[in-house]
N, C-alpha and C positions, 0 to 999 in steps of 0.2 A: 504494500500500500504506500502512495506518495505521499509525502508533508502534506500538499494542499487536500488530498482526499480522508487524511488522515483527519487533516481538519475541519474541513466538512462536515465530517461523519462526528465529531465531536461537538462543533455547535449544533447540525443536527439533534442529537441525542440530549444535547443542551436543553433545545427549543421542544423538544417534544418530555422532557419532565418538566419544563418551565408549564408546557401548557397543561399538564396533568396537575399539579400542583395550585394553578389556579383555577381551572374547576372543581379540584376538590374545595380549597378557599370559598369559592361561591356555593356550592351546595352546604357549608356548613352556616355559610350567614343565611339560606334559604330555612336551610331547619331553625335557625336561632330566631327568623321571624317568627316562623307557622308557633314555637312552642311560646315567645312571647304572647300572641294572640291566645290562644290556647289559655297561658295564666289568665293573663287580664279579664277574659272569659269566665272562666271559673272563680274569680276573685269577684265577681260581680255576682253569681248566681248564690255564693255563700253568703255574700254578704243578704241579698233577696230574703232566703231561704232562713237565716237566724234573725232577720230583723219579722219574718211571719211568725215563728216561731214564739218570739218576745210578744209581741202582739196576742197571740191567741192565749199565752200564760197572762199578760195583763188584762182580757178578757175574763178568763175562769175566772180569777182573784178578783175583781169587779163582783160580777154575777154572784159570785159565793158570798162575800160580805155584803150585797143588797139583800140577795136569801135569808142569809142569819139574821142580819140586825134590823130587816124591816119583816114585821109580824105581827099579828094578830093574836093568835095565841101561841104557845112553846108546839102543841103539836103540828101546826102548821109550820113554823119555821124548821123541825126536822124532816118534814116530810120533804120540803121546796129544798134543801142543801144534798138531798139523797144524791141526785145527776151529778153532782160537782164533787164527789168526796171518793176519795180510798176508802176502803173497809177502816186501816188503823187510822183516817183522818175523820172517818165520821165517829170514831170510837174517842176520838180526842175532843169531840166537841159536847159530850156527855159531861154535867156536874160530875164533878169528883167523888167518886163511891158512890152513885146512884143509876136508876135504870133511868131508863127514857123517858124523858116527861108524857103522860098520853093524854092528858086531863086539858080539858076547854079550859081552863083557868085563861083569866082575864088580864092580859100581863101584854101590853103593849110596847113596838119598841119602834124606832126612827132611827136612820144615821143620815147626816149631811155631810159634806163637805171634806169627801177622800181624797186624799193624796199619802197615794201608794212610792214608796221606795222600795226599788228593786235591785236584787243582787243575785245575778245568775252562779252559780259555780260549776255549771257544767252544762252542752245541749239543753241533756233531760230531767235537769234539776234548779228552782228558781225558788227564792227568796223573798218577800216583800214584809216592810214594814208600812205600816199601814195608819196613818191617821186621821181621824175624825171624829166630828160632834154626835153624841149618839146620847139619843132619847127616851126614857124607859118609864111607861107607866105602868103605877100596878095600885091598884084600891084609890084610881082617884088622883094618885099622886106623882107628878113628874120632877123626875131627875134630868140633867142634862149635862154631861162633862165631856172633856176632849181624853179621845184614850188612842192608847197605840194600841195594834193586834200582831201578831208577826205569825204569818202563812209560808206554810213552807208546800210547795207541787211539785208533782215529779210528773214526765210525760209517759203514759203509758200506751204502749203500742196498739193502733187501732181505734183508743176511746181520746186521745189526746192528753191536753193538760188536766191533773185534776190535784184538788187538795189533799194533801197525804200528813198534814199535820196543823194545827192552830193553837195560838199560844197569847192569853193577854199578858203584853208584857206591862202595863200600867199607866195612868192618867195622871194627864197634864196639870195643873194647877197654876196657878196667878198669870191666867191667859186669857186674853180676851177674845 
């Protein structure tokens, strides 16, 4: 082989990795769009997908403290929290060492004025504390104070959010 064929055949060989090299260069910035799109994508549908989520728990947790705290009598107000509770959340919402209230007794109740804080720790598991003015008559006579409640829901597959635990954690004082 002569110098100049020699060299030839070496830029050749040159020019044909050179051009292999950047094709490969450009098919990896082609994947490096598709998978940017792709996140961006998906960073959008989770975001979607947990803010519905947060929504339908601050729904339940809505609905369940209108159920509870607005009533006519006690057996009405367990009956109306049945849809919204766990077995051990409606078993928490029972007086302490007693059965189920079943008696028409005449014990009226009211809440106003909710605002709910919420603290997720996980998907399928959310927090709220809960405040509001809540209204209770019984023989005639009304009470009205600001209390906190703190609901604890967990999501359960099929039926969604529901209350799996409630807790008065105590009322407000020197508030207007």
């Amino acid at each position: 082989m002569e110098p100049i064929q020699k060299k030839n055949y070496i830029l050749l060989m040159i020019g044909f990795v050179a051009a292999v090299v950047i094709m490969y260069v450009f098919s990896l910035r082609m994947q490096l769009q598709e998978v940017r799109a792709n996140q961006s994508n998906y960073e959008e549908k989770i975001a979607s997908l947990s803010s519905i989520q947060n929504t339908d728990a601050l729904k339940v947790n809505r609905e369940f403290l209108k159920s509870f705290f607005t009533y006519q009598t006690t057996a009405e107000r367990y009956k109306n929290i049945k849809p919204f509770m766990t077995d051990r959340g409606y078993k928490a919402t029972h007086p302490s060492g007693t059965k189920l209230p079943d008696s028409d007794q005449s014990v009226k109740s009211s809440m106003v004025g909710l605002k709910p804080f919420e603290y997720q720790s996980s998907k399928s598991e959310a927090e709220f504390f809960n405040e509001f003015k809540l209204s209770t008559e019984f023989n005639d006579v009304t009470n009205t104070e600001t209390v906190i409640v703190k609901t604890s829901l967990i999501y359960v597959k099929e039926q969604g959010w529901k209350i799996d635990d409630v807790e008065f954690v105590g009322q407000l004082t020197g508030r207007g």
